[in-house]
C-alpha positions as CSV (number, residue, x, y, z in Angstrom):
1,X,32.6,168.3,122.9
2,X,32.4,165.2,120.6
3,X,29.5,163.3,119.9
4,X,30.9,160.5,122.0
5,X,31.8,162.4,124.6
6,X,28.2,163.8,124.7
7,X,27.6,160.1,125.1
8,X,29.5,159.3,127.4
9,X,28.4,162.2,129.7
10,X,25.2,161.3,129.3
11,X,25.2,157.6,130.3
12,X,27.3,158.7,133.3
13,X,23.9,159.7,134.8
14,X,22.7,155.9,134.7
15,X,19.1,155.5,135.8
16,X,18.8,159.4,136.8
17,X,18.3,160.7,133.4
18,X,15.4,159.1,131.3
19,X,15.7,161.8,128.7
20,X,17.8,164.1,127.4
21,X,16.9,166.3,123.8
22,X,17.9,169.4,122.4
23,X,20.6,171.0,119.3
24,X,23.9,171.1,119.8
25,X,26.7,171.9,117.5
26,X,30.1,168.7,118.3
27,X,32.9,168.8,117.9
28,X,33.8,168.8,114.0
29,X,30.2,169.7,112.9
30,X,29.9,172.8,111.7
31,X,25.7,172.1,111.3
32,X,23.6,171.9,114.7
33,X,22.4,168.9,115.1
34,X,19.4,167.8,116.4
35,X,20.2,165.6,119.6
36,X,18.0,163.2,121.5
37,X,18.8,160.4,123.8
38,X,16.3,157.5,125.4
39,X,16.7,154.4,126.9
40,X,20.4,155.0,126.9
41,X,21.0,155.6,123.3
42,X,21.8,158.7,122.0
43,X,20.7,159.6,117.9
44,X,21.4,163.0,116.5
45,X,20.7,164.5,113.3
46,X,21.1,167.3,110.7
47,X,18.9,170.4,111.5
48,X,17.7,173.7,109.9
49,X,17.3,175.5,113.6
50,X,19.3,178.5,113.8
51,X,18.8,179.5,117.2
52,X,21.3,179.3,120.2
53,X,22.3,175.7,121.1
54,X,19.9,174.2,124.4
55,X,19.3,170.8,126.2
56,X,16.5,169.8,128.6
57,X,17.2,167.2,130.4
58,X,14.5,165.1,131.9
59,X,14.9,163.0,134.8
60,X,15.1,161.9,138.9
61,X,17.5,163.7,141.2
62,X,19.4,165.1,138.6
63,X,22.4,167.1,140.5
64,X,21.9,170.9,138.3
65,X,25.0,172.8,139.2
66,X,27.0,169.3,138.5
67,X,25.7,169.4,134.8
68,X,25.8,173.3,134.5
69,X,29.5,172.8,135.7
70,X,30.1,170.1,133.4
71,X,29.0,171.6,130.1
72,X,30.4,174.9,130.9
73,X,33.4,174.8,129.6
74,X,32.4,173.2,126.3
75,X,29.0,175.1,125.5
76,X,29.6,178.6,127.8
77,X,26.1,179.7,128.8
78,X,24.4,177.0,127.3
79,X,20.5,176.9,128.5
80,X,19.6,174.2,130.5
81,X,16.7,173.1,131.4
82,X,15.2,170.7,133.8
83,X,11.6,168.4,133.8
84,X,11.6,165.8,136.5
């Protein structure tokens, strides 16, 4: 996945998702970057973590299996994790 499809996937959520955070490795990059998005903007950076590429998402009524399902086939068994 590209960073601006990350984006774009993210703003999809509209008011549902206040925040979203974690290291993921786009499209192109062969560095994990750090990732955070607020207030509908998304910033990511270079990173020394060397772990196994995660997200938590933080938000209301956030549909889980539709965002497992969605960044299946990009990230495999990426770990997901929810605070809302």
């Amino acid at each position: 996945m590209s960073k601006d499809a990350m984006e774009r996937f993210l703003r999809k959520w509209d008011t549902s998702l206040l925040r979203a955070k974690g290291y993921l490795n786009f499209a192109g990059k062969s560095q994990i970057l750090l990732m955070q998005y607020a207030a509908k903007r998304m910033n990511c950076e270079p990173s020394t973590y060397s772990g196994d590429p995660y997200v938590v998402f933080i938000g209301i009524e956030l549909d889980i299996e539709s965002t497992e399902q969605r960044m299946e086939p990009t990230y495999g068994s990426i770990s997901i994790e929810y605070v809302g």
